[in-house]
KOLNU-284808 format. One line per 5 residues: number of its first residue (from 1); their letters; for each residue x, y, z of N, C-alpha, C. Coordinates in steps of 0.2 Angstrom, whole numbers. Layout:
// KOLNU-284808
NUM = A = X,Y,Z,X,Y,Z,X,Y,Z  ... .
This chain:
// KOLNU-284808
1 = XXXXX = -3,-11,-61,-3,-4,-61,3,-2,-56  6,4,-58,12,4,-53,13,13,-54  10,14,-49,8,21,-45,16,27,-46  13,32,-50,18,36,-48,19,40,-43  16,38,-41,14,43,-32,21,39,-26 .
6 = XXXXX = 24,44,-24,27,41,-16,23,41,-13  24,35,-7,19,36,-1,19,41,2  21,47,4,20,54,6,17,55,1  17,58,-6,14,60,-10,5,57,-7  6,51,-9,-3,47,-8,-7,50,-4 .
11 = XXXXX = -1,50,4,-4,52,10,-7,62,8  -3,63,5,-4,72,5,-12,74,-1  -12,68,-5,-17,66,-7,-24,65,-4  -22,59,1,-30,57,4,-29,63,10  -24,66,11,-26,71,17,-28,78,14 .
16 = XXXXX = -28,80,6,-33,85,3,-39,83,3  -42,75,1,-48,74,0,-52,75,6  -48,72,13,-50,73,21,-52,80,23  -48,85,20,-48,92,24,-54,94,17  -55,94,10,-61,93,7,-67,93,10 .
21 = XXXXX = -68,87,12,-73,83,14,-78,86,22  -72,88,25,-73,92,33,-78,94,33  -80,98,28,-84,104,28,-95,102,23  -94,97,22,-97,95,17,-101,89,16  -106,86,16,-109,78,15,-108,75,7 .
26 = XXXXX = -103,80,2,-100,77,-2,-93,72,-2  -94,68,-6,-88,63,-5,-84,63,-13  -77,64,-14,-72,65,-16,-67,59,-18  -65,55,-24,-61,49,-25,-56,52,-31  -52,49,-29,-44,51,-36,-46,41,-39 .
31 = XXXXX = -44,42,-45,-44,34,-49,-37,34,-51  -33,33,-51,-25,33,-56,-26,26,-60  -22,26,-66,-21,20,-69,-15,22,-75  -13,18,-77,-9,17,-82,-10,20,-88  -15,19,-93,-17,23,-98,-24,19,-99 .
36 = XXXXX = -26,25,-102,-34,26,-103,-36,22,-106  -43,16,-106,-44,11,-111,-48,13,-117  -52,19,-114,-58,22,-121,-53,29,-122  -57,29,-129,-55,36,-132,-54,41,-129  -60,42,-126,-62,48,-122,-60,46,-113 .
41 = XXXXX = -57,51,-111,-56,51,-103,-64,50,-100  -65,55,-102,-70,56,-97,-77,50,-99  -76,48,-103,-82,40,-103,-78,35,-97  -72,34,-98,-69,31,-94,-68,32,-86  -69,39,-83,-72,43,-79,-79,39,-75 .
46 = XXXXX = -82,41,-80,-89,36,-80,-89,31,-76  -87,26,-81,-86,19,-80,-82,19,-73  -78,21,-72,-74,20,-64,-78,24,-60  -81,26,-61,-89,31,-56,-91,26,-54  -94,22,-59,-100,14,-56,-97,12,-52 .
51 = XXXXX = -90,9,-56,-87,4,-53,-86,4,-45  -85,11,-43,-84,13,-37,-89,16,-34  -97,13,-36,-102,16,-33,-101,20,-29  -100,25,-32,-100,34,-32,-107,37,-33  -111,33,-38,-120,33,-36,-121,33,-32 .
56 = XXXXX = -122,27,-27,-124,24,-23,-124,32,-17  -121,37,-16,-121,38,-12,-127,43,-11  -129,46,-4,-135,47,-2,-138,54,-6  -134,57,-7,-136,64,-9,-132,63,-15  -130,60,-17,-127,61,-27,-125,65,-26 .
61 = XXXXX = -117,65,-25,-115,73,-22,-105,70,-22  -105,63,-27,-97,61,-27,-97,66,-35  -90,65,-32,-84,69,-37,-79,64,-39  -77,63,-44,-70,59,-44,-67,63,-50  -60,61,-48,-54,66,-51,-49,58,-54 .
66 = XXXXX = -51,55,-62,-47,52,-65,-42,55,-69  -36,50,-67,-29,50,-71,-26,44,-74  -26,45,-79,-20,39,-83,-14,42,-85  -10,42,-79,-4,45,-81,-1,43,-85  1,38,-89,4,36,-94,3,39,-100 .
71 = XXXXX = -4,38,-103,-7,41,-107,-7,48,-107  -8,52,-101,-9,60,-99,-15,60,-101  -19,57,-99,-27,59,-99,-30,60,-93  -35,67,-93,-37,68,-88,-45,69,-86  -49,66,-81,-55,68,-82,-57,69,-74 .
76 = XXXXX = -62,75,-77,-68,77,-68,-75,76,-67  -76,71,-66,-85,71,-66,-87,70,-59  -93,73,-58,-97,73,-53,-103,70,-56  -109,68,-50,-114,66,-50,-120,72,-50  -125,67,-52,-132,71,-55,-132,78,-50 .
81 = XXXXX = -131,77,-43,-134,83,-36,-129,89,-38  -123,86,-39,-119,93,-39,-120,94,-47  -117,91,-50,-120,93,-59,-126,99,-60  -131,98,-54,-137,102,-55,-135,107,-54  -131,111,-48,-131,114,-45,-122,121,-45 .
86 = XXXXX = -119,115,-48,-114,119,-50,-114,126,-58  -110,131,-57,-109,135,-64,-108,129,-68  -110,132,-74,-111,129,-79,-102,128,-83  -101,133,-82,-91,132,-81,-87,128,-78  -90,128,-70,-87,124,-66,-83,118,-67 .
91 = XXXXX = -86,113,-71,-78,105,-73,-73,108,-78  -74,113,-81,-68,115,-87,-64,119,-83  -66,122,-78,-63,125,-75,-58,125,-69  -59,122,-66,-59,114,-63,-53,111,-65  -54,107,-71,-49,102,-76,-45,107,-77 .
96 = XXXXX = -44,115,-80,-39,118,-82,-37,122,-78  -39,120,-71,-34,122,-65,-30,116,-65  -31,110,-65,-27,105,-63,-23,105,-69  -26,103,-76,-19,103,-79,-14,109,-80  -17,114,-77,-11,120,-78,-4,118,-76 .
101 = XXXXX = -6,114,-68,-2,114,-64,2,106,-67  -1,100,-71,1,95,-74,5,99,-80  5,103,-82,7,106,-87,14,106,-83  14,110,-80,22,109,-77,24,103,-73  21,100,-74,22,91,-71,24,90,-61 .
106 = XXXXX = 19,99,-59,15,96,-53,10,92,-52  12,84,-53,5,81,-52,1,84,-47  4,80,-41,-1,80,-36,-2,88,-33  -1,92,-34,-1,101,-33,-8,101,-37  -8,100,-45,-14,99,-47,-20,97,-46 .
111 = XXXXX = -19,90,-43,-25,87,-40,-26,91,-34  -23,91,-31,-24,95,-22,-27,103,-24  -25,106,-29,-29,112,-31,-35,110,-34  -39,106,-38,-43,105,-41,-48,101,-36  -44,98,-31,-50,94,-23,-52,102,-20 .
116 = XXXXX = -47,106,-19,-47,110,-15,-55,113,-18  -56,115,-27,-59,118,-29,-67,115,-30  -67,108,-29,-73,104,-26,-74,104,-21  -71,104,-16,-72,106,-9,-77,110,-7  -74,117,-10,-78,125,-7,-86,122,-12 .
121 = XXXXX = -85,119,-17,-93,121,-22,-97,115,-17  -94,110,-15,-100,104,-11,-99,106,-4  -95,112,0,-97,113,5,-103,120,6  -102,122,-2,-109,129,-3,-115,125,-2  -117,120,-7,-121,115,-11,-123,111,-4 .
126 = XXXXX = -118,107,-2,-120,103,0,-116,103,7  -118,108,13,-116,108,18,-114,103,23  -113,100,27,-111,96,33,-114,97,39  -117,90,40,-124,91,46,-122,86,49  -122,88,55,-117,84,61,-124,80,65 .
131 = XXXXX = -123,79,66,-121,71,67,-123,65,61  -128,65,57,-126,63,53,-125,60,49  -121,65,44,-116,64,40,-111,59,42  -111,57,38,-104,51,37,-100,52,31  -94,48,33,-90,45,25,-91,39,21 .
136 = XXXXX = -96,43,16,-98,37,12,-93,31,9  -90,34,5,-84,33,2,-78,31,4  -72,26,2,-67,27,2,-62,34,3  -57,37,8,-54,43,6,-46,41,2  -45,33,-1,-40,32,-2,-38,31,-10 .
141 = XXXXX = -34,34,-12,-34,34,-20,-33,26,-21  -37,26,-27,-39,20,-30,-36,19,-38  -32,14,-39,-29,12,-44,-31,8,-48  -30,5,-54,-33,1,-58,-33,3,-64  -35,-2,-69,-35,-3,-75,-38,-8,-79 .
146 = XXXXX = -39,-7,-83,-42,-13,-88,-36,-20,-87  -37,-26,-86,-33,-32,-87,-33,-36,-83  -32,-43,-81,-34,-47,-78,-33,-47,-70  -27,-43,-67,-26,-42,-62,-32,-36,-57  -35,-33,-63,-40,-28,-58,-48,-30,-61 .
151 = XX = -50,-35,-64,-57,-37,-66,-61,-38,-60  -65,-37,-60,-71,-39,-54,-77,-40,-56 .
């Protein structure tokens, strides 16, 4: 896989997930890959959800923002805690912030708009209780794809 992200880009990335998170006991992950192996983005979404036990965490309250830049596919999913509690619009709305901004081929403007707008709904939902709260999660975007160099 070979990341269209600069290293300042990345950093500008993990540093929207950090200032997300601040406010929050939700946890936040970007997945980047080359091109999407299922039909559907968001099955594939899924599947990178387990992989990166995004379940596991305490309050069910991850989010992940998958991209197959190659492909241009794009997906948003959150777990069961926030699913319950988020509008019913909330991921379309969400995704069609992001790719507005992918639309004019500001990646990472769209994703940092679209963490921003997961932030505010898991900092309503699911507040930040000090001490605490931890980071469940990795805050470092995660790359990978189908093929022999990233199997596990």
């Amino acid at each position: 896989m070979t990341s269209f992200l600069t290293p300042a880009q990345d950093a500008a990335l993990v540093a929207a997930i950090r200032q997300a998170e601040i406010t929050t006991s939700g946890e936040i992950r970007v997945h980047l890959e080359d091109t999407c192996p299922t039909p559907e983005p968001l099955d594939r979404a899924a599947q990178v959800f387990g992989e990166l036990n995004m379940h596991k965490t305490a309050a069910r309250n991850g989010v992940l923002f998958y991209l197959a830049w190659q492909s241009r596919q794009f997906a948003v999913i959150g777990d069961a805690a926030i699913n319950s509690v988020v509008p019913d619009d909330f991921w379309e709305t969400t995704k069609e912030t992001v790719l507005e901004q992918f639309r004019r081929k500001n990646y990472v403007l769209g994703l940092e708009r679209g963490i921003k707008l997961v932030g505010e709904q898991l900092q309503r939902y699911f507040p930040y209780h000090a001490p605490s709260d931890q980071n469940e999660l990795d805050d470092a975007i995660s790359f990978g794809g189908p093929g022999p160099s990233s199997d596990k």
